[in-house]
N, C-alpha and C positions, 0 to 999 in steps of 0.2 A: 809764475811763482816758483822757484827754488825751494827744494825739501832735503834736508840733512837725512842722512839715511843709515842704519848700520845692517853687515849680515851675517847672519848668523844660520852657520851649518858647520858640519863634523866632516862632510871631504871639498879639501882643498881644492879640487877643481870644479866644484860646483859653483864652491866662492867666487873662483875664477872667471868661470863661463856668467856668472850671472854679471858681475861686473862689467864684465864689457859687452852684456848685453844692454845693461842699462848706460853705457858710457855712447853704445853706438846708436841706441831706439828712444832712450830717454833721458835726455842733456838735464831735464830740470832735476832730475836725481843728480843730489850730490854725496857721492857717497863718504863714510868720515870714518869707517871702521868695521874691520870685518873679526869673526870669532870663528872658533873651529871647535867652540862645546859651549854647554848653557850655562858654566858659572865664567868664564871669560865674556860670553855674550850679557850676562844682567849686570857684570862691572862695566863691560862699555855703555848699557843704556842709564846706568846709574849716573856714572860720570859725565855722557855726552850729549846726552837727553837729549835723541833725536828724533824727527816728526814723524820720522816714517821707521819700522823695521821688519826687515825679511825673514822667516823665519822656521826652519827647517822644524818640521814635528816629530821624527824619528829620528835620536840621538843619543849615542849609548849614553845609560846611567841618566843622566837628567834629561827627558824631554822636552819638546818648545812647551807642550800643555804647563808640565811641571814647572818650566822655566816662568812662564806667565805668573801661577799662583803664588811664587816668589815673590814679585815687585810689588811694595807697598801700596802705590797709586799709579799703578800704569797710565801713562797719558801721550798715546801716538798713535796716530793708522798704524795696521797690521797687516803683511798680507804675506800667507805661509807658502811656502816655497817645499814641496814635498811629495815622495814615489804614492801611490795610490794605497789608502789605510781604511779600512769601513769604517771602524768606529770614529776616525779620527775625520773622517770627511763629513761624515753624516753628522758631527758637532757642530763641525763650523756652517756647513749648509745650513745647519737648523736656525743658527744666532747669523749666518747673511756674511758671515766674514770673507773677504775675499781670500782667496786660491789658485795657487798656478802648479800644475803638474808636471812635475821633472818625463823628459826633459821640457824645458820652457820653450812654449806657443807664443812670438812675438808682439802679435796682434793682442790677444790674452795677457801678455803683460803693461804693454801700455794700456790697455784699458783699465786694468787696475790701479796703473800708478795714475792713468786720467782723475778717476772716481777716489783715490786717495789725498793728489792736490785739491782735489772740491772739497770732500770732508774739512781737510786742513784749513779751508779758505774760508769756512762756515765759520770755523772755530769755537766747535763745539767737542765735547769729551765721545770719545768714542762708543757710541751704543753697545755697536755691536762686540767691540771688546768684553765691554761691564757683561752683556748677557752670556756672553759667550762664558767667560769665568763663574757666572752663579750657574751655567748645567753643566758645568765642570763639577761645581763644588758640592752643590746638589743631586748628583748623578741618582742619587738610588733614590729620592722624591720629586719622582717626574709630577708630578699632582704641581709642583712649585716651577716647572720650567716654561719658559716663554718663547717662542719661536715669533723671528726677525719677518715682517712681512711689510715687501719692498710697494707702495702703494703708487701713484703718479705725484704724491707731494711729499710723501714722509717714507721712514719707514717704522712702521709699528713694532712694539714688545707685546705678543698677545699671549695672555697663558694659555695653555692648549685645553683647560677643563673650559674653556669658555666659548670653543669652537662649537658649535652643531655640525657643521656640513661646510662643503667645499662644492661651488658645482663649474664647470668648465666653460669658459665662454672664447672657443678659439685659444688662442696662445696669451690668453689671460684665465685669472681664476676667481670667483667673488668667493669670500668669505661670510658667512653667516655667524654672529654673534649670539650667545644669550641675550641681551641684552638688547635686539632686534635691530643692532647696527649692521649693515652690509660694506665688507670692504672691497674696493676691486685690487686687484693685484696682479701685478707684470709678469708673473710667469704660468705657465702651462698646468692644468692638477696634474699632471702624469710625475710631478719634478716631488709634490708634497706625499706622494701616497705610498714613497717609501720613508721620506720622516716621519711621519707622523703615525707609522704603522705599528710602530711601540708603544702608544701613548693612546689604543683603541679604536681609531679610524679602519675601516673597513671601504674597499672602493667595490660600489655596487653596483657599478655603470657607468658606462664609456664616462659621461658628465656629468656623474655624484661620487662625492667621497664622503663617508657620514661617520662621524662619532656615533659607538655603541651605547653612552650614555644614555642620549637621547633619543632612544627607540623606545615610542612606548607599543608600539606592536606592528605583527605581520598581517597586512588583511589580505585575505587568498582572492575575494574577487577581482574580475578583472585583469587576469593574469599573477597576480598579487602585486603588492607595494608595500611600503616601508610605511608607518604612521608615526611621526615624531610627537615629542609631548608640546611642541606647540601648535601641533592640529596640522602643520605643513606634512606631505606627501612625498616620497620619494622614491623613484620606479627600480626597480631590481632587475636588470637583464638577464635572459634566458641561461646566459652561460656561466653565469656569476651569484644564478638562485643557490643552489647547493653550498658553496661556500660559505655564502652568510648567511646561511640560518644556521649552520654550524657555528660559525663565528658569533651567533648573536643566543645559541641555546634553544633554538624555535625547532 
């Protein structure tokens, strides 16, 4: 399957080099138009409405973020193309949007544009775009954002007041719900316990990550542990005791 493609960044030779990256690693990219700033880049997606677009996050005066909030119905895979930003990485990590880091990892880029023709093949509206745009928009009610969680069949929009705990199982992670569902998911806790470190999560051991919400207390015997409000137990490690009873007010 063939994917129409536009790219969008502010120096010319990144344009360049990504082009014929993608002309020499990945044929099914066709590419139809490149931009060199985010109001010639929203005229081309406006005009060319193509399935895929690359898209640089730091760029004077309009950024890709800003460039996004722009378009009335955005409807394409996305996958940003950009130098290393905290906050701007740690968004898209959150909502699962894929990311390639200048300069561009070959390997890393065909598997995005892999996982971009599958999206496209579904033919479905892009999740993780939509999510990705409400903790943009939402930024200062994090109580409202939902972080992307890549499962073996799906990937979920969970909001994060709904997390209890994280616990590690190898280079997977289960999620625990209010609502006493368990999800498993494909990547390592060590990847979530800097997202999610803004939104009250505390990692208390090698293989627990817990929401502070749902601590209903510290019991000291037994070396102590963590008692959630739904009676589950959660061990505090030696090296990691101090921190979160600071962290938790105890």
């Amino acid at each position: 399957m063939d994917l129409t493609a536009v790219l969008i960044d502010d120096e010319e030779n990144n344009l360049a080099n990504l082009g014929r990256l993608l002309a020499q690693y990945c044929p099914e990219v066709r590419v139809i138009g490149t931009a060199p700033d985010a109001a010639r880049g929203k005229e081309l997606i406006v005009s060319r409405l193509p399935a895929l677009v690359f898209l640089d996050i730091q760029m004077p005066g309009t950024n890709g973020f800003d460039l996004l909030r722009q378009l009335p119905n955005p409807d394409f895979q996305l996958i940003f193309v950009t130098a290393y930003d905290q906050y701007g990485i740690q968004a898209v990590k959150f909502a699962a949007v894929d990311y390639l880091l200048k300069p561009i990892n070959v390997p890393e880029l065909q598997e995005a544009v892999r996982k971009a023709i599958l999206r496209h093949g579904e033919k479905t509206k892009s999740g993780q775009l939509e999510n990705l745009l409400q903790i943009l928009n939402r930024q200062p009610f994090k109580e409202e954002h939902r972080i992307a969680l890549n499962t073996l069949k799906e990937t979920r929009f969970v909001y994060t007041r709904q997390i209890v705990r994280c616990e590690s199982d190898n280079n997977y992670s289960y999620f625990f719900l209010d609502n006493g569902e368990k999800l498993l998911v494909s990547k390592p806790i060590y990847e979530y316990e800097s997202l999610l470190a803004d939104y009250g999560f505390i990692r208390c051991h090698q293989s627990h990550l817990i929401n502070k919400r749902f601590v209903h207390s510290w019991v000291r015997t037994d070396g102590g542990f963590l008692l959630l409000h739904n009676g589950n137990t959660v061990p505090v490690s030696r090296s990691k005791k101090e921190a979160v009873l600071l962290a938790l007010g105890f």
